[in-house]
C-alpha atoms as an extended CHARMM CRD file, in Angstrom:
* protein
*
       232  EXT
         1         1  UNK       CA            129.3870000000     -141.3400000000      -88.7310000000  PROA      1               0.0000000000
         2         2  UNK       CA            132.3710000000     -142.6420000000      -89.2700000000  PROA      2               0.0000000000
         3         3  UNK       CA            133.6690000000     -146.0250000000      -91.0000000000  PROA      3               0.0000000000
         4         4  UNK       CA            134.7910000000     -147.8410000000      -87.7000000000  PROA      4               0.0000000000
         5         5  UNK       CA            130.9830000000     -146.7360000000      -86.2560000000  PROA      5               0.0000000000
         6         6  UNK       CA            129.5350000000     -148.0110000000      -88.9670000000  PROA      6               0.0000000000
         7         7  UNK       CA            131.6630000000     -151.4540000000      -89.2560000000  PROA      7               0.0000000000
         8         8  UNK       CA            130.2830000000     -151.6560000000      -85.2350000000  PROA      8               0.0000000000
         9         9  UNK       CA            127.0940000000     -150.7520000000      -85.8500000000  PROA      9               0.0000000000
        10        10  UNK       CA            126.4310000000     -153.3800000000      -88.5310000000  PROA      10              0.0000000000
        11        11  UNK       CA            128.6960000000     -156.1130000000      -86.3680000000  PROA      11              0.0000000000
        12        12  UNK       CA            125.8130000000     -155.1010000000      -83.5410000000  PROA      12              0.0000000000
        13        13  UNK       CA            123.1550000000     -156.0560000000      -86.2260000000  PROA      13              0.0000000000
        14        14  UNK       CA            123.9190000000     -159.2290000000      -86.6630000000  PROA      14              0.0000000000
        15        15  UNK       CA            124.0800000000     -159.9810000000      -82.9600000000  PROA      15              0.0000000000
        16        16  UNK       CA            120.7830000000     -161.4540000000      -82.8800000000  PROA      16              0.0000000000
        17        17  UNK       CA            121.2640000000     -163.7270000000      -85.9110000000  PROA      17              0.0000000000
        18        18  UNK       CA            119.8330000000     -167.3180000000      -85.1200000000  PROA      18              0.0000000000
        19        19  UNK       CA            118.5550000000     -170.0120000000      -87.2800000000  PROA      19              0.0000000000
        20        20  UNK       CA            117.7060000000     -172.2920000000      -84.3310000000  PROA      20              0.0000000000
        21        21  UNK       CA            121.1100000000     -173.9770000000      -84.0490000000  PROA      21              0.0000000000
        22        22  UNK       CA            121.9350000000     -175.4500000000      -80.6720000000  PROA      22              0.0000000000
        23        23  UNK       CA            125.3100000000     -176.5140000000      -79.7490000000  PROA      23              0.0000000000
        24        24  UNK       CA            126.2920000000     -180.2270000000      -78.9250000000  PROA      24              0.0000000000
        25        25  UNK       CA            129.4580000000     -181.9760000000      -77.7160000000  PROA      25              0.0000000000
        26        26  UNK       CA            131.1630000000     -183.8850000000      -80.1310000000  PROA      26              0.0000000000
        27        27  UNK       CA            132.0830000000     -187.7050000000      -79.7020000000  PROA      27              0.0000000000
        28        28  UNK       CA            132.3180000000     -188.4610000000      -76.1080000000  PROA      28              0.0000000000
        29        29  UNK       CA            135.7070000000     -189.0720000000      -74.6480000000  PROA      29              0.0000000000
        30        30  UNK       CA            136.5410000000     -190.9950000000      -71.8470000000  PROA      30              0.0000000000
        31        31  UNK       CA            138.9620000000     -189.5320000000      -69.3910000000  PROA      31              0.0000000000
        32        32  UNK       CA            140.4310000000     -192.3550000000      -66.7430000000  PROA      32              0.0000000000
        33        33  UNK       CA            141.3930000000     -190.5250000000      -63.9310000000  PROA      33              0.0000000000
        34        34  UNK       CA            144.0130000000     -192.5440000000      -62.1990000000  PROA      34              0.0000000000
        35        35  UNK       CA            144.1570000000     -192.8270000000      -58.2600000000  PROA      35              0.0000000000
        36        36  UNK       CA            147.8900000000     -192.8330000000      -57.2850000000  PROA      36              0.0000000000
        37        37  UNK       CA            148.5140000000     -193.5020000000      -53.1910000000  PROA      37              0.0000000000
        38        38  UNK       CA            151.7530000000     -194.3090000000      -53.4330000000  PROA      38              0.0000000000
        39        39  UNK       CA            151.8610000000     -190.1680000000      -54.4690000000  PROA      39              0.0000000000
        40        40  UNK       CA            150.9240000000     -188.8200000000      -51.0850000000  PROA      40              0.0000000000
        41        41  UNK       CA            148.4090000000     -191.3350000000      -49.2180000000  PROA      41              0.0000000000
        42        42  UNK       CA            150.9050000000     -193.7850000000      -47.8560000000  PROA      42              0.0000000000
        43        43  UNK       CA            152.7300000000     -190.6630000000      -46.3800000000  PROA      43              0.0000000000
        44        44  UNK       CA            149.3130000000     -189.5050000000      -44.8560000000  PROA      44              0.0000000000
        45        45  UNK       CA            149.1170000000     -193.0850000000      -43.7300000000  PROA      45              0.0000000000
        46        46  UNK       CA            152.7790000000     -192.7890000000      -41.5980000000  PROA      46              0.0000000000
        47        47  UNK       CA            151.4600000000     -189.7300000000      -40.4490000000  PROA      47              0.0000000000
        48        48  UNK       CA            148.2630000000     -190.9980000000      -38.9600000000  PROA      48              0.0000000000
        49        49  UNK       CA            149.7460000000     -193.4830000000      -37.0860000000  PROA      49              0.0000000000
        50        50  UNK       CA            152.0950000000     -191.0680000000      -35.1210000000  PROA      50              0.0000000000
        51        51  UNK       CA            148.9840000000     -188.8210000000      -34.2840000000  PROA      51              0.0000000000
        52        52  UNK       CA            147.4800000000     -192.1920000000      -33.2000000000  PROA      52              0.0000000000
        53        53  UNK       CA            150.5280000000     -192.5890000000      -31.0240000000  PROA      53              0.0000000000
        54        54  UNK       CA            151.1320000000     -188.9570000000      -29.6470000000  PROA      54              0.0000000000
        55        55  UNK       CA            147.2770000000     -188.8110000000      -28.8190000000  PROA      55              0.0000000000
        56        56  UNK       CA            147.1400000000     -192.1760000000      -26.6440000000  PROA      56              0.0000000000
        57        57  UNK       CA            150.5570000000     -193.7380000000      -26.2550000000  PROA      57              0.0000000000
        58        58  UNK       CA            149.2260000000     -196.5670000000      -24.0450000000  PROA      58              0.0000000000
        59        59  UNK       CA            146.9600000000     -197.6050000000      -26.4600000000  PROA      59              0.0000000000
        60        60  UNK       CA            149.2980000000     -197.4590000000      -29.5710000000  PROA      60              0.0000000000
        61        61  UNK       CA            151.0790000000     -199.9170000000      -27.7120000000  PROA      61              0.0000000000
        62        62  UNK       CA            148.2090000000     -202.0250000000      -27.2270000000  PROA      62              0.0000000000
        63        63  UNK       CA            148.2250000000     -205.6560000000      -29.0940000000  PROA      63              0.0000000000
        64        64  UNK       CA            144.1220000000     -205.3820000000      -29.4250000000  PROA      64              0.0000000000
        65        65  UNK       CA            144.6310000000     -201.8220000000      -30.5260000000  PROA      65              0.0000000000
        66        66  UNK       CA            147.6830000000     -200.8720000000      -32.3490000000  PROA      66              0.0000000000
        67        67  UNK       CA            148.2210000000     -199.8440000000      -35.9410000000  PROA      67              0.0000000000
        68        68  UNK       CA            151.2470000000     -199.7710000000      -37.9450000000  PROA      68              0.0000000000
        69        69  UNK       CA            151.8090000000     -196.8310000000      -40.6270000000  PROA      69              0.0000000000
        70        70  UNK       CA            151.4220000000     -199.9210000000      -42.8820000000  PROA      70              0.0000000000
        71        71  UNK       CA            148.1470000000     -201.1890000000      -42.3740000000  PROA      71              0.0000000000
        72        72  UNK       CA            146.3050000000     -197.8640000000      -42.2680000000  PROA      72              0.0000000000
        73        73  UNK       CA            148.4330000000     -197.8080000000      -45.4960000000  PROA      73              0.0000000000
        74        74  UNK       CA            146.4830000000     -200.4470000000      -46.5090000000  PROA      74              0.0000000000
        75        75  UNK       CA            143.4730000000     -199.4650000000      -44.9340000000  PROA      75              0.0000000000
        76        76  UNK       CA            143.6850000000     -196.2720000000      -47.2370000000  PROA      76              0.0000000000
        77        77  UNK       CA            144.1350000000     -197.8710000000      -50.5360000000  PROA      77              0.0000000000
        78        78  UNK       CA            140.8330000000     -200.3900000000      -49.4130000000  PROA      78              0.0000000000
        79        79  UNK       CA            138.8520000000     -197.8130000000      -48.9720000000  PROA      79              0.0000000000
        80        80  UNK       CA            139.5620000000     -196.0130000000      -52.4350000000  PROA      80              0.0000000000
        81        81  UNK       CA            139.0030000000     -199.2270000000      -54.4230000000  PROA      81              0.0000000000
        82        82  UNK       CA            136.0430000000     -200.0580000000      -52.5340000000  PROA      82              0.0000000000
        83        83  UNK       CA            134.8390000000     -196.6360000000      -53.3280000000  PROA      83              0.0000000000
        84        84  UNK       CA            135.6310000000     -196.9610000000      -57.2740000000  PROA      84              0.0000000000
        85        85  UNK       CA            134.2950000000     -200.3190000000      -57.3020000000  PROA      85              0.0000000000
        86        86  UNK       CA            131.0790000000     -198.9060000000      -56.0800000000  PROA      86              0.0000000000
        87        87  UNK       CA            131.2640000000     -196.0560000000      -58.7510000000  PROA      87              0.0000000000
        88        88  UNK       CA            131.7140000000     -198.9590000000      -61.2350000000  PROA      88              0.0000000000
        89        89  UNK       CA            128.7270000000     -200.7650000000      -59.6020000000  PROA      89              0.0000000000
        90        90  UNK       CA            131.0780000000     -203.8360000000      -58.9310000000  PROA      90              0.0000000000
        91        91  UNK       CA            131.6970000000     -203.9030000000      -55.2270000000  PROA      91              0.0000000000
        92        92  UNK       CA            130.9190000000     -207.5910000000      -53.7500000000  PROA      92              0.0000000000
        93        93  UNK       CA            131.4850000000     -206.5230000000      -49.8970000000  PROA      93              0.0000000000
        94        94  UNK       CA            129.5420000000     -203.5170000000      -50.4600000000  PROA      94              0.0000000000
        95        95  UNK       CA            127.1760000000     -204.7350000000      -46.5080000000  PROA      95              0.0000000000
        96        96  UNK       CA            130.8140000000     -205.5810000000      -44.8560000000  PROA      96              0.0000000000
        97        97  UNK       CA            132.2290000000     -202.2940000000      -46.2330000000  PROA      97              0.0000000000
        98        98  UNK       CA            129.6740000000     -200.2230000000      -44.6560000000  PROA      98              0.0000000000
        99        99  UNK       CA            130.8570000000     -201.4900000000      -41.2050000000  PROA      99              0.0000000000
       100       100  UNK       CA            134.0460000000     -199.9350000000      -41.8030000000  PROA      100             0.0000000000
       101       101  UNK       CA            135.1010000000     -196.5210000000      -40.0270000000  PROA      101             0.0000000000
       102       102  UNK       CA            136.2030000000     -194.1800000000      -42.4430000000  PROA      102             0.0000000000
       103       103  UNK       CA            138.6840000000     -191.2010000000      -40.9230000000  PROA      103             0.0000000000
       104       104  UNK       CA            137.7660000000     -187.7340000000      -41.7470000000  PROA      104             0.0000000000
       105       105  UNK       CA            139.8770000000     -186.2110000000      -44.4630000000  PROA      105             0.0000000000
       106       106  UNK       CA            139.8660000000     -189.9290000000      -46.0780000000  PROA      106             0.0000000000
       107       107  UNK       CA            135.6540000000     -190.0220000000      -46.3480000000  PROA      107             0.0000000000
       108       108  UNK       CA            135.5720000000     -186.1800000000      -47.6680000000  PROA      108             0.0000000000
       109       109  UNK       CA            138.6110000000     -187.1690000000      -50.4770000000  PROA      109             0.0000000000
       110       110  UNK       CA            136.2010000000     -190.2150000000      -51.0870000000  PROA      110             0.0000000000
       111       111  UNK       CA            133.1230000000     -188.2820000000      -51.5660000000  PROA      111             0.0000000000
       112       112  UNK       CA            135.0830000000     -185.8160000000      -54.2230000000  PROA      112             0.0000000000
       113       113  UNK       CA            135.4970000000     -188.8510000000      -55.9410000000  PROA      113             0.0000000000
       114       114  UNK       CA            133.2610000000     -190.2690000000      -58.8040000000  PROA      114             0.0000000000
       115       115  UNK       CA            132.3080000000     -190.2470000000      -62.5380000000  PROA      115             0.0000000000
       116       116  UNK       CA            131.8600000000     -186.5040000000      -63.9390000000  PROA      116             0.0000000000
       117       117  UNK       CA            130.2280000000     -185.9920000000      -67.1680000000  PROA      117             0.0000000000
       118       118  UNK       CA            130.2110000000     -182.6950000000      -69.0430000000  PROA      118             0.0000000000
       119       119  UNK       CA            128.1880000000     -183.2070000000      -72.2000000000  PROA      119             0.0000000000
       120       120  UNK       CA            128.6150000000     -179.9110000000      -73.3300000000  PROA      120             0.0000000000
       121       121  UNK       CA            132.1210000000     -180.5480000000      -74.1740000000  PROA      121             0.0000000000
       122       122  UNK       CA            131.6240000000     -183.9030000000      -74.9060000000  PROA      122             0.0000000000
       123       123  UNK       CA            133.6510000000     -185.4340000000      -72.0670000000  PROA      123             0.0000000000
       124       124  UNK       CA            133.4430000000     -188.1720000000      -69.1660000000  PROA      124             0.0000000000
       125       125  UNK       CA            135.7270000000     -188.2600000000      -66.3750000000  PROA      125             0.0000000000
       126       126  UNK       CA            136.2180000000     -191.4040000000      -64.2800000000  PROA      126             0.0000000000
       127       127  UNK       CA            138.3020000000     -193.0860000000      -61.6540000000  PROA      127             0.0000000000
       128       128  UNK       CA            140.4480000000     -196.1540000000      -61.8390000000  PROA      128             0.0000000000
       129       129  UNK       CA            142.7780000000     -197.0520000000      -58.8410000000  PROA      129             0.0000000000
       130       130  UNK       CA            144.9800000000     -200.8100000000      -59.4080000000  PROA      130             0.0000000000
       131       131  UNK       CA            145.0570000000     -201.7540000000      -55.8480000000  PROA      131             0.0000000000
       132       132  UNK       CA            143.9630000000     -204.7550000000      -53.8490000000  PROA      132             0.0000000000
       133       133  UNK       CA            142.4030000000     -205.4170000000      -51.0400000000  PROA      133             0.0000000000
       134       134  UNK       CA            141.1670000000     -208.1840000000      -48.2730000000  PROA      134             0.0000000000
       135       135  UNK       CA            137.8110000000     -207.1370000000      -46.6480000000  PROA      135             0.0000000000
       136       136  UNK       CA            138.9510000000     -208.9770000000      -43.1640000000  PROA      136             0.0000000000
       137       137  UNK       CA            142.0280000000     -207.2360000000      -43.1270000000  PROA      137             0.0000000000
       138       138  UNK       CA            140.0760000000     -203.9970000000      -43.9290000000  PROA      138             0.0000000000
       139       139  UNK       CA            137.2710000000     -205.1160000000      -41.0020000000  PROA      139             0.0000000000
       140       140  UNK       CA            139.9640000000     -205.8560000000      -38.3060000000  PROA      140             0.0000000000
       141       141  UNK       CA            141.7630000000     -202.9780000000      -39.0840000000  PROA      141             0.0000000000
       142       142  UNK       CA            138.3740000000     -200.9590000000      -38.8870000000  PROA      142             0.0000000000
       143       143  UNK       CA            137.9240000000     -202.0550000000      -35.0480000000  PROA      143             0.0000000000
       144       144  UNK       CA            141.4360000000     -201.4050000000      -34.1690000000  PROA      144             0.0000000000
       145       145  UNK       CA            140.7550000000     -197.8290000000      -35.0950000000  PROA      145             0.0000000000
       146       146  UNK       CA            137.4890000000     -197.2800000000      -33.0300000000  PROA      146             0.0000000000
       147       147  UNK       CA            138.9620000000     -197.7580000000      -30.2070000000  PROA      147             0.0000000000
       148       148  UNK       CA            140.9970000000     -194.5050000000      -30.9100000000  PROA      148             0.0000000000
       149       149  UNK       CA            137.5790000000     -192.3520000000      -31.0000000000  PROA      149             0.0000000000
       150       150  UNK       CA            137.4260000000     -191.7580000000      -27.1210000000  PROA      150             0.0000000000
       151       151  UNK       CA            140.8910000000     -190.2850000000      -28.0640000000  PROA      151             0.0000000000
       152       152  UNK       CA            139.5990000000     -187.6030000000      -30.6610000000  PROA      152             0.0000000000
       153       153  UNK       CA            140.0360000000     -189.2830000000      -33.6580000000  PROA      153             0.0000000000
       154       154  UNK       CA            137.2880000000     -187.9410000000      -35.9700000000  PROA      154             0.0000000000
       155       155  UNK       CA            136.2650000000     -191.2510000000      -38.1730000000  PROA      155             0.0000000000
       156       156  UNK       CA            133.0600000000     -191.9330000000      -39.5070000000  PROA      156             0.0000000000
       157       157  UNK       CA            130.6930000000     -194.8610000000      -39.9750000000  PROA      157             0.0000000000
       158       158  UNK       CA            128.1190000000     -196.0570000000      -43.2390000000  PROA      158             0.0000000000
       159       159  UNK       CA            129.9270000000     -193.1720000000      -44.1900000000  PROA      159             0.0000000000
       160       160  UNK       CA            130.9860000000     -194.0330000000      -48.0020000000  PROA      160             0.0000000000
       161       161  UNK       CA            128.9110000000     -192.1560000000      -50.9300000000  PROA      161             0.0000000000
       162       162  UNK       CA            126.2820000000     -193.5980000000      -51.7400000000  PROA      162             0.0000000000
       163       163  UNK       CA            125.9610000000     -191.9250000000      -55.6540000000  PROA      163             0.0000000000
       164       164  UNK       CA            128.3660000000     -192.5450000000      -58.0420000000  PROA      164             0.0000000000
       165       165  UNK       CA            128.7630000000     -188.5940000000      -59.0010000000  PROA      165             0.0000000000
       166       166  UNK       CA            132.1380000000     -187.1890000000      -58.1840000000  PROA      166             0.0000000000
       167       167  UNK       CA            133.1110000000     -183.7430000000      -57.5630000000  PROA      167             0.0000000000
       168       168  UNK       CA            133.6160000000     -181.9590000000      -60.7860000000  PROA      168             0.0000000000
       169       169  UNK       CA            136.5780000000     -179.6730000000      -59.6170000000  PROA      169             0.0000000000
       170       170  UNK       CA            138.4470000000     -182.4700000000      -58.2610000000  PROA      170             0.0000000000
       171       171  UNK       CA            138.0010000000     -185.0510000000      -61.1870000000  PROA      171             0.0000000000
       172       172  UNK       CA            138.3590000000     -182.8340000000      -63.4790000000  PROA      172             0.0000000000
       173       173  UNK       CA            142.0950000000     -181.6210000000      -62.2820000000  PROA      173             0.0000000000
       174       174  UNK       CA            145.3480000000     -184.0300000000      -62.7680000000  PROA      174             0.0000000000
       175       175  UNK       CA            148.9400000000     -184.1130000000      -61.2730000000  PROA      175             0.0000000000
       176       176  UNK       CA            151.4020000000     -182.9340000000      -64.3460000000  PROA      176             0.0000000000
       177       177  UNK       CA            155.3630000000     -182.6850000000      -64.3930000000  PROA      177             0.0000000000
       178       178  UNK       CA            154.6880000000     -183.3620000000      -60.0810000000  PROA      178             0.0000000000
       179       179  UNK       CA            152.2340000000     -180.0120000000      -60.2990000000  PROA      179             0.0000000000
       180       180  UNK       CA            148.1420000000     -179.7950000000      -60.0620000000  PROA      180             0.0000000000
       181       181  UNK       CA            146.8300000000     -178.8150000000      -63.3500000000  PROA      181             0.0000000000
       182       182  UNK       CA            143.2520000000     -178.4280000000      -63.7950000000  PROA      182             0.0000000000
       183       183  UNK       CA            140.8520000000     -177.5950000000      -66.2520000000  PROA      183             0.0000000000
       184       184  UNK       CA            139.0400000000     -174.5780000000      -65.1810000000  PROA      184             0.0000000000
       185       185  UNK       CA            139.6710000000     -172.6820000000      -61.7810000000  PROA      185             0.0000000000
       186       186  UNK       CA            138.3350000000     -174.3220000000      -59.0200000000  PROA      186             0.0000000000
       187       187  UNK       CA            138.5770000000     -173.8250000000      -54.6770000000  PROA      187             0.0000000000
       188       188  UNK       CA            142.4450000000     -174.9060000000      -53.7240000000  PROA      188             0.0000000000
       189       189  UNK       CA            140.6460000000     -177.5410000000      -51.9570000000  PROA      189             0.0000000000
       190       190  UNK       CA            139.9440000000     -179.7940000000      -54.8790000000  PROA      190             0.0000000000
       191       191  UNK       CA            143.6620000000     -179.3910000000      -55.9720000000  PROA      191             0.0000000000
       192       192  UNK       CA            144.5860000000     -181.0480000000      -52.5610000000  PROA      192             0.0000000000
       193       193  UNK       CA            142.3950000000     -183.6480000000      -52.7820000000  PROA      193             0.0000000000
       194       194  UNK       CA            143.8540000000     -184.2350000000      -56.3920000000  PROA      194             0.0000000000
       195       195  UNK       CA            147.2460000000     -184.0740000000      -55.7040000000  PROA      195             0.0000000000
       196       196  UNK       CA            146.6580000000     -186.1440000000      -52.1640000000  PROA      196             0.0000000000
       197       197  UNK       CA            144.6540000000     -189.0370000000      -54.4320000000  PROA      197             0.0000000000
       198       198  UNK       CA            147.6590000000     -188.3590000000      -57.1450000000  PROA      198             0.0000000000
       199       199  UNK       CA            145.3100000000     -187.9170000000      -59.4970000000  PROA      199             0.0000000000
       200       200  UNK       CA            146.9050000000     -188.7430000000      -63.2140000000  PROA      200             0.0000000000
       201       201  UNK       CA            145.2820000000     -188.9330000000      -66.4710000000  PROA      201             0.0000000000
       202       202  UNK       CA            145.9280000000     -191.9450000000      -68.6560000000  PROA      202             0.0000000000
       203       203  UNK       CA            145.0850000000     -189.9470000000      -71.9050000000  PROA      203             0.0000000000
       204       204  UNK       CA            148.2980000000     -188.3940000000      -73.4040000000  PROA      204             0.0000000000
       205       205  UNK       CA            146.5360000000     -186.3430000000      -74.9840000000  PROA      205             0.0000000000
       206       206  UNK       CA            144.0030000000     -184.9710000000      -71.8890000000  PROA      206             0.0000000000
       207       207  UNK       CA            146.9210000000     -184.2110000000      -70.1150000000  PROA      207             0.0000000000
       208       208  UNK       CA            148.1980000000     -181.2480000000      -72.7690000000  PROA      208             0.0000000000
       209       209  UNK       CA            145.0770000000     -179.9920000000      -73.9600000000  PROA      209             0.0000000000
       210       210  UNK       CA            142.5040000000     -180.3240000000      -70.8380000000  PROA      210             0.0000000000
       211       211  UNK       CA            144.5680000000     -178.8570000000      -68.0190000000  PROA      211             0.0000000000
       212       212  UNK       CA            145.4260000000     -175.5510000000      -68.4680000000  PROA      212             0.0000000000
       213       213  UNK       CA            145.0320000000     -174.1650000000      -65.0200000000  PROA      213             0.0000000000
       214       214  UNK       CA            148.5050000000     -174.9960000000      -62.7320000000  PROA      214             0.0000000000
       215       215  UNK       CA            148.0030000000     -175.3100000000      -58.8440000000  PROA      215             0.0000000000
       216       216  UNK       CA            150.5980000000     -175.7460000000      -56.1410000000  PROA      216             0.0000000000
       217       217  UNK       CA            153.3490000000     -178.3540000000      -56.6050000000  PROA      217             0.0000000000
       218       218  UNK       CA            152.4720000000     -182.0470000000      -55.0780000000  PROA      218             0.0000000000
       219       219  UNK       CA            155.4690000000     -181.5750000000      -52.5190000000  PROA      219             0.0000000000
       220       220  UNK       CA            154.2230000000     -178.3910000000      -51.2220000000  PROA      220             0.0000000000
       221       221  UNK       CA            150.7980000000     -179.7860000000      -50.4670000000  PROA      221             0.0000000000
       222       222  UNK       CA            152.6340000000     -183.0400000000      -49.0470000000  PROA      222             0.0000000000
       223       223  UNK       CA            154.4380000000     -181.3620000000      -46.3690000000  PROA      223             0.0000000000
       224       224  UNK       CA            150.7530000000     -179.1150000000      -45.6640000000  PROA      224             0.0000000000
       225       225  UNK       CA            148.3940000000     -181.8520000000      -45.5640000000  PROA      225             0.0000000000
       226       226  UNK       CA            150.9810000000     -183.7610000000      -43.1810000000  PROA      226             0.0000000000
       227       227  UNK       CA            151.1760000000     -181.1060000000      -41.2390000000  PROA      227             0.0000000000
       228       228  UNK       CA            147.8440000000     -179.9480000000      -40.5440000000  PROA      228             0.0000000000
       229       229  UNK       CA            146.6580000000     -181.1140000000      -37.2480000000  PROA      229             0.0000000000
       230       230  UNK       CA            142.5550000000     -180.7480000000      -38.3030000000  PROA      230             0.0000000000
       231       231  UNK       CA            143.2450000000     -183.6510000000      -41.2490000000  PROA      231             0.0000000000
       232       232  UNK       CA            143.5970000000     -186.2670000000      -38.2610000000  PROA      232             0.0000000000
């Protein structure tokens, strides 16, 4: 036998050394995960409101029934706070919200969205969006929009999550230098949800040690996800 077989062979015998120890995060951090619209949902937003137009032009033009890019701008951003206030167990319209129609791609980037906690790593992800809303505005905006669903429009109702889990691929990834970091590989489908949400962490130091794992560039998804007819 040689030396290197026997370094191996004695490396091999202490494979099964264990005095019982079991491995624990360390001190739990925190990691805000801040929603950004003005990063890709108020385009989505302008977007919308064309395929509301091309689909039904009569009804676009409709007093009781049209919507401006801006309001289902607004109507965007209401629905993400409402949704974080809810993961925050701090929403006060929470029975009026439920009335509200929630478009397709909106509810499933809604659903991806949530507290994430890895305790093996010691670490908490969670989502903060500064926005503001009026529940009215939000309602009458809601009604315009279901008038749109003999049209095709593909919105659901009661449709917001009703846990306050989030997706851990998507909460877990971050917009860095205009680019979708994350941090471990995950389906290209949480990075567009990220990068749609403009997903930023507000920890310095999360951003250059958590996400390791680069994605697409925001303005590359942009110009996709406004372009892709089965988002509307």
């Amino acid at each position: 036998m040689s030396i290197n077989d026997e370094v191996v062979a004695k490396d091999q015998s202490f494979s099964n050394l264990d005095f019982g120890t079991i491995p624990t995060g360390a001190m739990t951090e925190t990691i805000q995960v801040e929603i950004n619209p003005e990063t890709m949902v108020t385009a989505f937003a302008g977007a919308y409101a064309k395929e509301l137009v091309r689909r039904n032009p009569i009804r676009a033009n409709d007093p009781q029934s049209q919507v401006t890019a801006a309001e289902l701008d607004t109507y965007f951003q209401g629905l993400l706070k409402i949704r974080v206030e809810s993961v925050d167990n701090n929403c006060k319209v929470w029975r009026q919200a439920k009335r509200l129609v929630i478009p397709a791609w909106i509810q499933f980037a809604l659903s991806r969205v949530g507290v994430v906690r890895i305790p093996e790593e010691g670490l908490i992800f969670t989502p903060v969006i500064n926005v503001d809303y009026d529940i009215d505005k939000l309602l009458e905006i809601s009604d315009k929009l279901r008038n749109y669903i003999p049209d095709g429009i593909k919105v659901f109702e009661d449709a917001f999550p009703r846990s306050e889990k989030g997706d851990i691929e998507t909460m877990t990834m971050c917009l860095i230098e205009n680019t979708v970091n994350g941090h471990k590989l995950s389906h290209p489908v949480s990075s567009y949800v990220a990068a749609f949400l403009g997903f930023r962490a507000r920890s310095d130091m999360a951003s250059k040690a958590l996400y390791r794992i680069r994605y697409d560039d925001v303005d590359f998804i942009t110009s996709m996800i406004i372009h892709e007819g089965s988002l509307f």
